[in-house]
C-alpha positions as CSV (number, residue, x, y, z in Angstrom):
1,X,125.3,95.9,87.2
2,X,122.8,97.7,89.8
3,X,123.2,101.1,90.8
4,X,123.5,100.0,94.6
5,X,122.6,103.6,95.5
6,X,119.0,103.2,94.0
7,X,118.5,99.7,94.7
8,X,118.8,101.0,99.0
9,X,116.6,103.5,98.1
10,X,114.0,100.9,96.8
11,X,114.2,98.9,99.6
12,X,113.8,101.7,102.3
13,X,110.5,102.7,99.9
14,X,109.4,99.0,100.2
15,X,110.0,99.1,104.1
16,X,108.5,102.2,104.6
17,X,105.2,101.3,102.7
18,X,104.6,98.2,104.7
19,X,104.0,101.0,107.6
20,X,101.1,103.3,105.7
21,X,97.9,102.2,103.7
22,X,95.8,103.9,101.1
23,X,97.5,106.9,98.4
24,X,100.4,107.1,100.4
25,X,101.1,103.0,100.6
26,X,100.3,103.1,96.5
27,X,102.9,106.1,96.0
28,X,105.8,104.4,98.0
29,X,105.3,101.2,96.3
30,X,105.4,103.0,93.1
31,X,108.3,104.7,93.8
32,X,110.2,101.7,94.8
33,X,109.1,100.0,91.9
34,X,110.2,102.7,89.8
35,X,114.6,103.0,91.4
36,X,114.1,99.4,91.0
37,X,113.5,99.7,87.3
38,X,116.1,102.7,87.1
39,X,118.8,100.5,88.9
40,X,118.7,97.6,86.3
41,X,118.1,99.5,83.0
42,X,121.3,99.9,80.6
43,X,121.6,103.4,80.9
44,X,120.9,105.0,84.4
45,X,118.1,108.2,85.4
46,X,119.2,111.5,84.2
47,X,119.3,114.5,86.7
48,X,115.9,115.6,85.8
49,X,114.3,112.4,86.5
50,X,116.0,111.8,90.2
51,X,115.3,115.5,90.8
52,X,111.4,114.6,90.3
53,X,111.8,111.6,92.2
54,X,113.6,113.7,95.3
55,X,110.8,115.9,95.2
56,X,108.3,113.6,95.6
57,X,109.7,111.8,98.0
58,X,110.1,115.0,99.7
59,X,106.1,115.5,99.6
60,X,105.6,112.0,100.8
61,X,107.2,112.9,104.0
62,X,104.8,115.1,105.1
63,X,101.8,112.4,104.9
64,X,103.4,110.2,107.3
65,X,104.9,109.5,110.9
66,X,108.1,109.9,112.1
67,X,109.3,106.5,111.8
68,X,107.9,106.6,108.0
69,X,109.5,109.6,107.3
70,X,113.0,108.6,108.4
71,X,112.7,105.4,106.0
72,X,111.8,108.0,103.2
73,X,114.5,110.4,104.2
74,X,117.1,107.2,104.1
75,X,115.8,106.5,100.7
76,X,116.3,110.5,99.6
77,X,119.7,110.3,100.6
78,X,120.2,107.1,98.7
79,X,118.9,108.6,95.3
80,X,120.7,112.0,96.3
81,X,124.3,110.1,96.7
82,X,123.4,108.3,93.3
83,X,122.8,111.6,91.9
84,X,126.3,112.7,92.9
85,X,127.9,110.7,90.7
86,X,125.5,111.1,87.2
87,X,127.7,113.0,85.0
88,X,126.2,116.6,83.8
89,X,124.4,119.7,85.4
């Protein structure tokens, strides 16, 4: 079963790259690609691994317009609410 969570987060990523070109186009796709991967896989991201993918989509925010970054900060808050519920730290 999908981690709903990530797979919103993904798709916000996916909408917001079709907005940007060049390194910034490459690292949302890559990113989307990756809570994709993380939403299907039999055992879900640890809290280290969201925590690096928060802070980078933290960065990305800064190298982008408005509109952008309120698709990124949607997905943040996606992968922050999935984060909520991993069990540890």
């Amino acid at each position: 079963m999908p981690r709903e969570e990530l797979v919103q987060a993904a798709e916000e990523l996916k909408h917001a790259s079709a907005d940007v070109s060049g390194d910034v186009k490459d690292r949302l796709e890559s990113q989307a690609e990756s809570l994709r991967n993380l939403a299907e896989a039999d055992h879900g991201p640890d809290h280290g691994r969201l925590d690096r993918i928060m802070h980078s989509l933290s960065e990305l925010e800064s190298d982008v317009d408005d509109e952008t970054a309120k698709r990124i900060e949607s997905a943040y808050d996606h992968v922050k609410a999935h984060r909520e519920t991993v069990s540890g730290v």
